[in-house]
C-alpha positions as CSV (number, residue, x, y, z in Angstrom):
1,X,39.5,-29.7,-25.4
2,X,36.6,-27.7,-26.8
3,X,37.1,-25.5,-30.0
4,X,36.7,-21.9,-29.1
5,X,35.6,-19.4,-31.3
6,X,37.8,-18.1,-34.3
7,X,40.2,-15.5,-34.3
8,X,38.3,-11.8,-35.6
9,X,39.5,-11.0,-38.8
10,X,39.0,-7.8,-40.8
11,X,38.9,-8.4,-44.7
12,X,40.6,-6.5,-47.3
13,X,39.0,-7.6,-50.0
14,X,36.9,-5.4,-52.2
15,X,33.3,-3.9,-51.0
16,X,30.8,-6.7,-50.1
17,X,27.7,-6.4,-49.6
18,X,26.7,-6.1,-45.4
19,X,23.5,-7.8,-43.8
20,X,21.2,-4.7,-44.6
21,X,22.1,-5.5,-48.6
22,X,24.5,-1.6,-47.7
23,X,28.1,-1.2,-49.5
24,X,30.4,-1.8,-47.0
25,X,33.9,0.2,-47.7
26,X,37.3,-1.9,-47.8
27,X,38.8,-2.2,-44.5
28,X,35.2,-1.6,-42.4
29,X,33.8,-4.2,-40.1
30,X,29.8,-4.6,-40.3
31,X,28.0,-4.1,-37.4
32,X,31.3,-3.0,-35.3
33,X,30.7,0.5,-35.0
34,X,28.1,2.0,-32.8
35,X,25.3,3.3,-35.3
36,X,26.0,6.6,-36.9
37,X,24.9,9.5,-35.1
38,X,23.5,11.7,-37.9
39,X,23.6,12.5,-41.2
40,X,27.0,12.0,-43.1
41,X,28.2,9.7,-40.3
42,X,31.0,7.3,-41.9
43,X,31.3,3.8,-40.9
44,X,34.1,2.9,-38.8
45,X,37.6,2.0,-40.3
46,X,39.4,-1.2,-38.7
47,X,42.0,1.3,-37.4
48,X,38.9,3.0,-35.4
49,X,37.7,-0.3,-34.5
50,X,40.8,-1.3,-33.2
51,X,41.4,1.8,-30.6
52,X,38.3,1.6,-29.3
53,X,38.6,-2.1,-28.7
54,X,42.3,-1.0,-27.1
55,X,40.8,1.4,-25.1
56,X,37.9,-0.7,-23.5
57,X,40.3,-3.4,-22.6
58,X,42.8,-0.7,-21.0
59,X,39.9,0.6,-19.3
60,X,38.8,-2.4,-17.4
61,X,42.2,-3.8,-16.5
62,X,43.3,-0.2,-15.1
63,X,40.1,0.0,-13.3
64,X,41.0,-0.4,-9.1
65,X,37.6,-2.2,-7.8
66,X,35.9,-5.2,-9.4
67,X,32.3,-2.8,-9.3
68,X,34.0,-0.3,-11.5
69,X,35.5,-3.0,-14.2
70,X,31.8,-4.1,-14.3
71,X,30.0,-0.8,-14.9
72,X,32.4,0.0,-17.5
73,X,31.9,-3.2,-19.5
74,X,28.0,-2.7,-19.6
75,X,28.3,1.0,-20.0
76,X,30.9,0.7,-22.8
77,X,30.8,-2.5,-24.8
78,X,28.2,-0.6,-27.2
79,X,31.6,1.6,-28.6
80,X,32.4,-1.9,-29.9
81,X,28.9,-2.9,-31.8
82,X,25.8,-1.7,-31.4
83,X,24.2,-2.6,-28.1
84,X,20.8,-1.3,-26.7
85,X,21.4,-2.5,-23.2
86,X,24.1,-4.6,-22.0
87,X,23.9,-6.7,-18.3
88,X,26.8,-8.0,-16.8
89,X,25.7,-11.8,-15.4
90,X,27.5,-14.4,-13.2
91,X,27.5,-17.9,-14.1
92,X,27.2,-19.5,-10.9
93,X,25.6,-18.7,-7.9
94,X,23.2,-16.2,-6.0
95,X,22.1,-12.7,-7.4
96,X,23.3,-13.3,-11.0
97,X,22.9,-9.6,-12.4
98,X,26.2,-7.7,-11.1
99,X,25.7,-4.7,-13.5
100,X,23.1,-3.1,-15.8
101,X,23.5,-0.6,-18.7
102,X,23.6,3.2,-17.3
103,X,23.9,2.0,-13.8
104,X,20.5,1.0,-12.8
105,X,19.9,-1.5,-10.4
106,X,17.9,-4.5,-11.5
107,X,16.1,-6.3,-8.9
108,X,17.3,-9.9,-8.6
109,X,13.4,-11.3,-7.8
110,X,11.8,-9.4,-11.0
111,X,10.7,-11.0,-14.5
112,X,13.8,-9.9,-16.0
113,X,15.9,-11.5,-13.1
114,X,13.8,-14.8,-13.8
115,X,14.1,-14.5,-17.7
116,X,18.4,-14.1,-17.2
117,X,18.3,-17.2,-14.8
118,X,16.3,-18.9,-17.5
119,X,19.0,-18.5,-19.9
120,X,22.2,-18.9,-17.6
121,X,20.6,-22.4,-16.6
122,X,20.5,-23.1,-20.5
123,X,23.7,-21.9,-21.7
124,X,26.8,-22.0,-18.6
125,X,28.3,-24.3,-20.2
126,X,28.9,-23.2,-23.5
127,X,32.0,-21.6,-24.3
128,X,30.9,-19.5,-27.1
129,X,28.6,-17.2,-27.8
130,X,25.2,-17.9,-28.7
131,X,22.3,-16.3,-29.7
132,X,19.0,-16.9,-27.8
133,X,16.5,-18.5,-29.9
134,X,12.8,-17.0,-29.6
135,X,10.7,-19.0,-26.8
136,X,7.4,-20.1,-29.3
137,X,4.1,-19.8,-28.1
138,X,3.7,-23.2,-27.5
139,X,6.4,-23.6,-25.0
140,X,6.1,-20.9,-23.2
141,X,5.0,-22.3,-19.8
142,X,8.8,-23.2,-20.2
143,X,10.1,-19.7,-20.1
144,X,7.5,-16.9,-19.5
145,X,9.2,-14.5,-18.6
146,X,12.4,-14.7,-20.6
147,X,9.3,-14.5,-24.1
148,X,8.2,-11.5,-22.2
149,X,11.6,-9.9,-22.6
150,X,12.1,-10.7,-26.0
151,X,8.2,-9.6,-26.7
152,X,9.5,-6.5,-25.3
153,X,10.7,-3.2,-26.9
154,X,9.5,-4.1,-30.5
155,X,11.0,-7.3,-30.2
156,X,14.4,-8.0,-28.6
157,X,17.2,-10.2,-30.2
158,X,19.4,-11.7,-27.2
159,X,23.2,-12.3,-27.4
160,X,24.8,-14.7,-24.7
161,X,28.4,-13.9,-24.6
162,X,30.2,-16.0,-22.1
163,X,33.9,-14.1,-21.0
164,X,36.0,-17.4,-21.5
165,X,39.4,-17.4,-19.8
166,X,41.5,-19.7,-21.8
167,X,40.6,-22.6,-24.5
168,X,40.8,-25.2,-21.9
169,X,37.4,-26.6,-21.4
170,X,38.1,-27.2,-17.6
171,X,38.5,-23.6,-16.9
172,X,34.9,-22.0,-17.5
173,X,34.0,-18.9,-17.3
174,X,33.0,-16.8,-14.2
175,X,31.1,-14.4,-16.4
176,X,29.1,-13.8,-18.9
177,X,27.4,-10.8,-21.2
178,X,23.5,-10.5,-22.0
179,X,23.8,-8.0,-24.9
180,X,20.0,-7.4,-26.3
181,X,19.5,-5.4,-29.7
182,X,15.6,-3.9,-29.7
183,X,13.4,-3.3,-33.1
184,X,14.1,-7.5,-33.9
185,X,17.7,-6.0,-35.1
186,X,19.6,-9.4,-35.7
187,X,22.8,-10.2,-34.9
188,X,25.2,-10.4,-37.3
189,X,28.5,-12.2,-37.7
190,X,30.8,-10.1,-37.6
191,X,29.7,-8.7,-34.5
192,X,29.6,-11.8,-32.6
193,X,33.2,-12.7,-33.8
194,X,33.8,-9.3,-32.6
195,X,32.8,-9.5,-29.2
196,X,34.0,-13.2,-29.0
197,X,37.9,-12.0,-29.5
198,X,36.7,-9.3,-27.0
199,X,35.2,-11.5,-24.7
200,X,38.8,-13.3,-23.6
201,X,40.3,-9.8,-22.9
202,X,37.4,-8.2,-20.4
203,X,36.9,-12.0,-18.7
204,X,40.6,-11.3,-18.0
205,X,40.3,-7.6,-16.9
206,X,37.3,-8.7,-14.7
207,X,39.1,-11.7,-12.8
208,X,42.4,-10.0,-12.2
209,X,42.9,-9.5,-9.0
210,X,43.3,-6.3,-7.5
211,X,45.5,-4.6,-4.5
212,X,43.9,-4.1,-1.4
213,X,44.4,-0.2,-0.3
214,X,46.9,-0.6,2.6
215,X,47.0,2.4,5.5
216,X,49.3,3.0,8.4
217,X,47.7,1.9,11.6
218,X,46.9,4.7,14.5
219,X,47.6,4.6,18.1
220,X,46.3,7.3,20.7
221,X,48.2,8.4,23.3
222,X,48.2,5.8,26.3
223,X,47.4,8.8,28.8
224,X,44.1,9.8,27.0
225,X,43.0,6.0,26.9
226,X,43.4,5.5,30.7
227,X,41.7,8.8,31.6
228,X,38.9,7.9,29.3
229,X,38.4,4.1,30.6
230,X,35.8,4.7,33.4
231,X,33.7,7.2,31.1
232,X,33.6,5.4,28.1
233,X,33.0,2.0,30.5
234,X,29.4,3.4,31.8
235,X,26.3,1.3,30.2
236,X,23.7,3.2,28.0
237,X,21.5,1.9,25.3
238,X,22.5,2.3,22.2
239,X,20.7,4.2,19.2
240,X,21.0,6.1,15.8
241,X,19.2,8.6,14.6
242,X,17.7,9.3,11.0
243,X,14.8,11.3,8.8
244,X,11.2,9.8,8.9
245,X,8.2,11.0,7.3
246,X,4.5,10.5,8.1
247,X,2.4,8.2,5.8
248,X,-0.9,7.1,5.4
249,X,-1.5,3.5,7.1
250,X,-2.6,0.7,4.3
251,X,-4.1,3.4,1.9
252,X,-5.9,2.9,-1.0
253,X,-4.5,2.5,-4.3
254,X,-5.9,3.9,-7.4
255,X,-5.0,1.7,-10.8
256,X,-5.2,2.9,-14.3
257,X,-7.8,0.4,-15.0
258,X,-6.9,0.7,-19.3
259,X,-4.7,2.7,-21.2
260,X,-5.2,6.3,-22.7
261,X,-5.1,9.8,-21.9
262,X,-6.1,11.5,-18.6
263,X,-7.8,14.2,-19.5
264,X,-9.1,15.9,-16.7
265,X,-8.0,15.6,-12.7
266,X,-10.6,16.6,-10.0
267,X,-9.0,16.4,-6.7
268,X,-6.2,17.5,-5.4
269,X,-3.6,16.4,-2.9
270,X,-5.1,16.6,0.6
271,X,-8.1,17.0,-0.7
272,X,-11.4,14.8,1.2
273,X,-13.2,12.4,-1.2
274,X,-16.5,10.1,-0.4
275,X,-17.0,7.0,-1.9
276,X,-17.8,6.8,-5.6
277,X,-16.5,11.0,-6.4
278,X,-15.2,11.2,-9.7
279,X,-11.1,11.3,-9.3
280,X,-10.2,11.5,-13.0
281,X,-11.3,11.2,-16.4
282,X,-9.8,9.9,-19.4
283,X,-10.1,11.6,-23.2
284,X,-12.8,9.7,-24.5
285,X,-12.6,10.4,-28.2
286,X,-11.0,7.9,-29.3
287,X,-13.4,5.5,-27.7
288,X,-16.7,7.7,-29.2
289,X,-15.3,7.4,-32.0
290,X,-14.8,3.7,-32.1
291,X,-18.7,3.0,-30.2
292,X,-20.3,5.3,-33.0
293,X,-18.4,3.2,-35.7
294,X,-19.9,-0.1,-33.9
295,X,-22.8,1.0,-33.6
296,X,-23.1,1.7,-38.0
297,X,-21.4,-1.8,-38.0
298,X,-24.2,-3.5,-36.3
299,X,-26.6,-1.7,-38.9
300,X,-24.8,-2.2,-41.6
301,X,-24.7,-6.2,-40.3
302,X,-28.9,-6.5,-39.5
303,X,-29.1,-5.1,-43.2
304,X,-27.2,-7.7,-44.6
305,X,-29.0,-10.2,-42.5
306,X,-32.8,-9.0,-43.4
307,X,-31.9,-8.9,-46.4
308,X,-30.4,-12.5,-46.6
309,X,-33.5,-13.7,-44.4
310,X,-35.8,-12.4,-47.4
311,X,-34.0,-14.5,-50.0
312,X,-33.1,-17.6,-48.7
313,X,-36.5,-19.1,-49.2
314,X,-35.6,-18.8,-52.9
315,X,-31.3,-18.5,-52.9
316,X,-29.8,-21.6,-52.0
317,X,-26.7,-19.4,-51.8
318,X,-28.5,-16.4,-49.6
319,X,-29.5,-19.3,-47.6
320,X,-26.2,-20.4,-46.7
321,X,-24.6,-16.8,-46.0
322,X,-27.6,-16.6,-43.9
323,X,-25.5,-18.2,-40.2
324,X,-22.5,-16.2,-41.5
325,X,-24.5,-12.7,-41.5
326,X,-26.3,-13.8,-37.9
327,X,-22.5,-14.2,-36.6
328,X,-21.7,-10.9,-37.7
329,X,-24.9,-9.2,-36.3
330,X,-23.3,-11.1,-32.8
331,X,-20.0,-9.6,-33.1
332,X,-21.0,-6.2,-33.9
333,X,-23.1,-6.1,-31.3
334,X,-20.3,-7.6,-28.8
335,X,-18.6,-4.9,-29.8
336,X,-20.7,-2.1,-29.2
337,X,-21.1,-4.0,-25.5
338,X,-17.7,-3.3,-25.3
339,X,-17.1,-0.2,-26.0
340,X,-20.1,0.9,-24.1
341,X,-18.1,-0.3,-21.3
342,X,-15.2,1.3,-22.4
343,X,-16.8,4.7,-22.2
344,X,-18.4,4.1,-18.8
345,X,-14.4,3.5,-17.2
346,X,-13.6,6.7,-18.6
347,X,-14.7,8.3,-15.2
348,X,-12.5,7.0,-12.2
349,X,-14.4,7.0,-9.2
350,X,-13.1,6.2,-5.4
351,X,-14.2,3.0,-4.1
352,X,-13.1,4.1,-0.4
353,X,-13.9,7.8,1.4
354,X,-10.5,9.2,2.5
355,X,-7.6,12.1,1.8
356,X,-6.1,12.1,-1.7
357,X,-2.5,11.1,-1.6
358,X,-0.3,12.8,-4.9
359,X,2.6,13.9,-5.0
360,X,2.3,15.9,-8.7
361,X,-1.0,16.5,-10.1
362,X,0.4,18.7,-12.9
363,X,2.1,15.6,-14.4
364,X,-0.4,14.2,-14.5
365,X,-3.0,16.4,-17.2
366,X,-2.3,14.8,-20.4
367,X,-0.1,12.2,-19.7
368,X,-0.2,8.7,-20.6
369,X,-1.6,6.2,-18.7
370,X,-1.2,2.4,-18.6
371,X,-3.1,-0.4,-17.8
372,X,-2.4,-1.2,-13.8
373,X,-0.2,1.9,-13.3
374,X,-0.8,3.3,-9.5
375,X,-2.1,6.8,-10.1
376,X,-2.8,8.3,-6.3
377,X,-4.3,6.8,-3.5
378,X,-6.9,7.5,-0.9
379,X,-6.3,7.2,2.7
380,X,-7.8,7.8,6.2
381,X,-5.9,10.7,7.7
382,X,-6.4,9.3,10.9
383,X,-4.4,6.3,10.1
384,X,-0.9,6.8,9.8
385,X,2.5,5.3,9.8
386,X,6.0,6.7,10.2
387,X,8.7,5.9,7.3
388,X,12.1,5.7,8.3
389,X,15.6,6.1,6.6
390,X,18.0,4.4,8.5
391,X,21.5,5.1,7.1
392,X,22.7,1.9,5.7
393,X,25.9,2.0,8.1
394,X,23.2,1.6,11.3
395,X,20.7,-0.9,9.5
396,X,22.5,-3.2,12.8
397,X,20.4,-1.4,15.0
398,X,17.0,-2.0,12.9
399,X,14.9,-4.9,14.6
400,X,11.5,-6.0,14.6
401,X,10.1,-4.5,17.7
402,X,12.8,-1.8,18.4
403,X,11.7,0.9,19.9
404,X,11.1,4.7,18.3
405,X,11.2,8.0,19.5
406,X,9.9,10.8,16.7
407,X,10.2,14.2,16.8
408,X,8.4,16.3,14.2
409,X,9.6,19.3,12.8
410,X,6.3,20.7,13.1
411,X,6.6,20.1,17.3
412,X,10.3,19.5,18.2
413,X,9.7,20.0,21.5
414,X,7.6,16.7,21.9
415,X,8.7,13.3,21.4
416,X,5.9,10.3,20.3
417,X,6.8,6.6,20.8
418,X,6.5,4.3,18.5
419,X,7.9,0.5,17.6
420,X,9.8,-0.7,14.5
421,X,6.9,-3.6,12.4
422,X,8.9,-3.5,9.3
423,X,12.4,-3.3,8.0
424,X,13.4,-3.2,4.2
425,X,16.6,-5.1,2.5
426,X,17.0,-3.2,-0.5
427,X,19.5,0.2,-0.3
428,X,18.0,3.4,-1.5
429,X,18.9,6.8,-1.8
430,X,17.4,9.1,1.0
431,X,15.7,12.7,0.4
432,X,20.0,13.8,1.4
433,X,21.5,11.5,-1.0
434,X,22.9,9.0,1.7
435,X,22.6,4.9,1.2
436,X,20.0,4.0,3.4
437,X,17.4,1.1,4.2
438,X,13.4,1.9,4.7
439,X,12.2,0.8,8.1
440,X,8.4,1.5,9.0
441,X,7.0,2.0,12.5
442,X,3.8,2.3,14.0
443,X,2.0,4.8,16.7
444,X,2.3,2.9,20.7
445,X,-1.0,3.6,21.9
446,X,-3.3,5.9,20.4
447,X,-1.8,7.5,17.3
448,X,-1.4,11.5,17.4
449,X,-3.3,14.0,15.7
450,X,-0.7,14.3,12.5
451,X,-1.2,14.2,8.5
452,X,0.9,12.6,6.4
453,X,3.2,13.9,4.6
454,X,5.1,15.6,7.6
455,X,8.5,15.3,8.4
456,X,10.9,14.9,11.3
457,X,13.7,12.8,13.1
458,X,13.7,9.3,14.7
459,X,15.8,7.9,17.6
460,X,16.0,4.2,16.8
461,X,16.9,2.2,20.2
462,X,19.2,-0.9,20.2
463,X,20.1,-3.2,22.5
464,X,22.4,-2.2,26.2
465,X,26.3,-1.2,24.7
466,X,28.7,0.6,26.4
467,X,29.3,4.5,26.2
468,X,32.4,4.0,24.3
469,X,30.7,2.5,21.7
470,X,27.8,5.0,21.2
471,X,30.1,7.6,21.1
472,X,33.0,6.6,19.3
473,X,31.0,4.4,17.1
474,X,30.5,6.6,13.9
475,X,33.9,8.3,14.7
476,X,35.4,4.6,13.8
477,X,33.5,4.2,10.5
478,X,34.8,7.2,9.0
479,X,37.7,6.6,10.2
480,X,37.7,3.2,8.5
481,X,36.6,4.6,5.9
482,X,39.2,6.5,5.3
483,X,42.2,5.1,6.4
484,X,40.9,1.3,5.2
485,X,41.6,0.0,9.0
């Protein structure tokens, strides 16, 4: 039997004294209240704490689907203690992240996928709550990417919160709760005994089970079916239609390559470019600034070293600060290197002739730019690709090699053909707001006179089905879809 965590108690003793050295008043809990919101704020009374805890747990065990139980809990834990993002996480198996703090999706192959597996591996079997310790330098080829994440956001203190089921140690939990606090804000005590009486209520609300919707089955008339049979018997191939959109074919991508400003943008979208035009240009102050204040460094160092050099003959001491001063006459040299450099990247050239591809230069003009970020690319207008959006309900019919027929709005009257290379796994939302996978096709034979950026509609083919099926195919999914057949 393993010793689970303590009961919460609130005290009602006099005011102590809370982690921030603040008077706490009687009958508050410190750190249980989201922060105050703005000036006269009051902290929160046990009553307060208590409906809101009431509330959360109502709210996930009246929830009808196990996805909405888990957004809620991510989404609402901070009204308990203060939370800066919250991810839901299962124990065991595949795809750990279920759910993510405002809904986001997190990507389960990303550093911060790698930095939660990290920590599940470490602590699934502990019943209670713990709080991460810091990865050191030194052993970080142990955990990279879970230092990353607590390097990140001014520092970031992690709270694992397993949802326990019951004090017996054979019954573990299913899941558990990242909770990370930016700024280094530490965790304190009575939060985590807080979100450990918690944590036994929302494991509960998230591993109830929950009815199934149950619908009235429907039967057509037997005399429509017969009359039907021999139509809806006839062999076509099957297909789906769905938005596609021109793009350029392996463009070239433009990186920030350091941080700052830009400052001024010289192209724009659509616009030709030769190798080595000027794209962009960062605001260089800062850096003129810093070159001009190496530069009197590196003075200011030879001085110091001349006049060393003169004395040492006669200074024992001048002698010895002589290698110090010739050091120093290194660096500030390096440094002037450096920033000389600096000032020479301000100007982003192209390294490839081609069409500028961007969607909004306006943005762009004084915004902030980091190291690596994709900017805009340049690509050959003459080699292009078709995006599609296959509805995630059809992603069936999406194969390598399928073939394509595209219409473009700009010449609906004409079809081109093209075949399926690539097709995507992750769902998206489409320019209409539907759930849909990316597929990408390419131009059979030789590719037609288009630009990107143009729109139109693709006819995705399948493999030989029946007519029935084409027809009554989609019919059957809404159908299903609302009636729960």
């Amino acid at each position: 039997m393993t010793n689970r965590p303590p009961r919460f108690q609130i005290s009602r003793n006099n005011p102590e004294k809370g982690s921030g050295g603040r008077s706490i008043p009687p009958g508050s809990v410190p750190g249980a209240a989201t922060p105050p919101t703005g000036p006269g704020s009051e902290e929160m009374t046990r009553e307060k704490v208590l409906a809101r805890f009431i509330r959360l747990c109502s709210a996930v065990f009246s929830t009808p689907v196990p996805q909405e139980a888990a957004a809620l809990t991510v989404n609402r834990i901070s009204e308990l203690v203060r939370v800066d993002r919250a991810v839901l996480v299962r124990t065991k198996g595949k795809n750990p992240i279920l759910a993510v703090t405002g809904g986001g999706g997190a990507a389960q192959d990303s550093v911060f996928a790698d930095a939660v597996e990290t920590v599940r591996r470490r602590f699934r079997e502990r019943p209670e709550a713990v709080v991460v310790p810091a990865v050191p330098d030194q052993g970080k080829e142990a955990a990279p990417y879970l230092q990353k994440i607590q390097q990140a956001m001014g520092g970031t203190r992690i709270l694992w919160l397993p949802l326990w089921l019951s004090r017996d140690a054979d019954v573990p939990a299913k899941y558990a709760l990242w909770l990370e606090r930016w700024h280094n804000r530490p965790w304190d005590k009575a939060d985590i005994e807080l979100l450990q009486h918690a944590a036994l209520f929302l494991g509960h609300g998230l591993n109830r089970s929950r009815p199934e919707t149950r619908t009235r089955k429907r039967f057509t008339k037997a005399a429509v079916i017969l009359a039907l049979l021999i139509f809806l018997a006839l062999p076509v191939t099957s297909s789906v239609t769905a938005p596609s959109r021109v793009v350029p074919d392996r463009p070239h991508h433009i990186f920030a390559p350091m941080e700052g400003i830009l400052k001024e943008l010289y192209v724009r979208p659509g616009q030709w470019v030769e190798k080595g035009d000027i794209l962009f240009r960062y605001d260089s102050r800062v850096l003129d600034k810093r070159l001009d204040e190496a530069f009197r460094n590196v003075s200011v160092a030879k001085a110091k070293f001349l006049r060393l050099e003169g004395a040492a003959h006669r200074d024992p001491e001048a002698r010895a600060e002589l290698p110090v001063a010739e050091l120093e006459v290194e660096r500030a040299e390096a440094d002037v290197q450096f920033f000389a450099n600096q000032q020479k990247r301000a100007d982003v050239r192209t390294a490839e002739p081609g069409v500028v591809v961007l969607d909004d230069p306006d943005s762009l003009i004084g915004a902030a730019i980091q190291t690596g970020q994709a900017v805009m690319s340049v690509a050959d207008p003459s080699q292009t690709k078709v995006r599609i959006m296959v509805p995630a309900g059809d992603v069936g019919f999406l194969k390598k090699g399928a073939r394509v027929s595209i219409r473009l709005d700009s010449d609906p009257l004409n079809s081109h053909p093209a075949v399926i290379t690539r097709v995507g796994f992750e769902v998206k939302l489409s320019e209409n707001q539907v759930p849909s996978v990316l597929a990408e096709a390419i131009w059979v034979g030789d590719s037609p006179e288009v630009q990107p950026g143009q729109k139109g509609a693709s006819k995705v083919y399948g493999p030989s089905t029946v007519m029935a099926m084409q027809i009554l195919r989609k019919p059957l999914i809404a159908l299903r879809s609302v009636t729960g057949l």
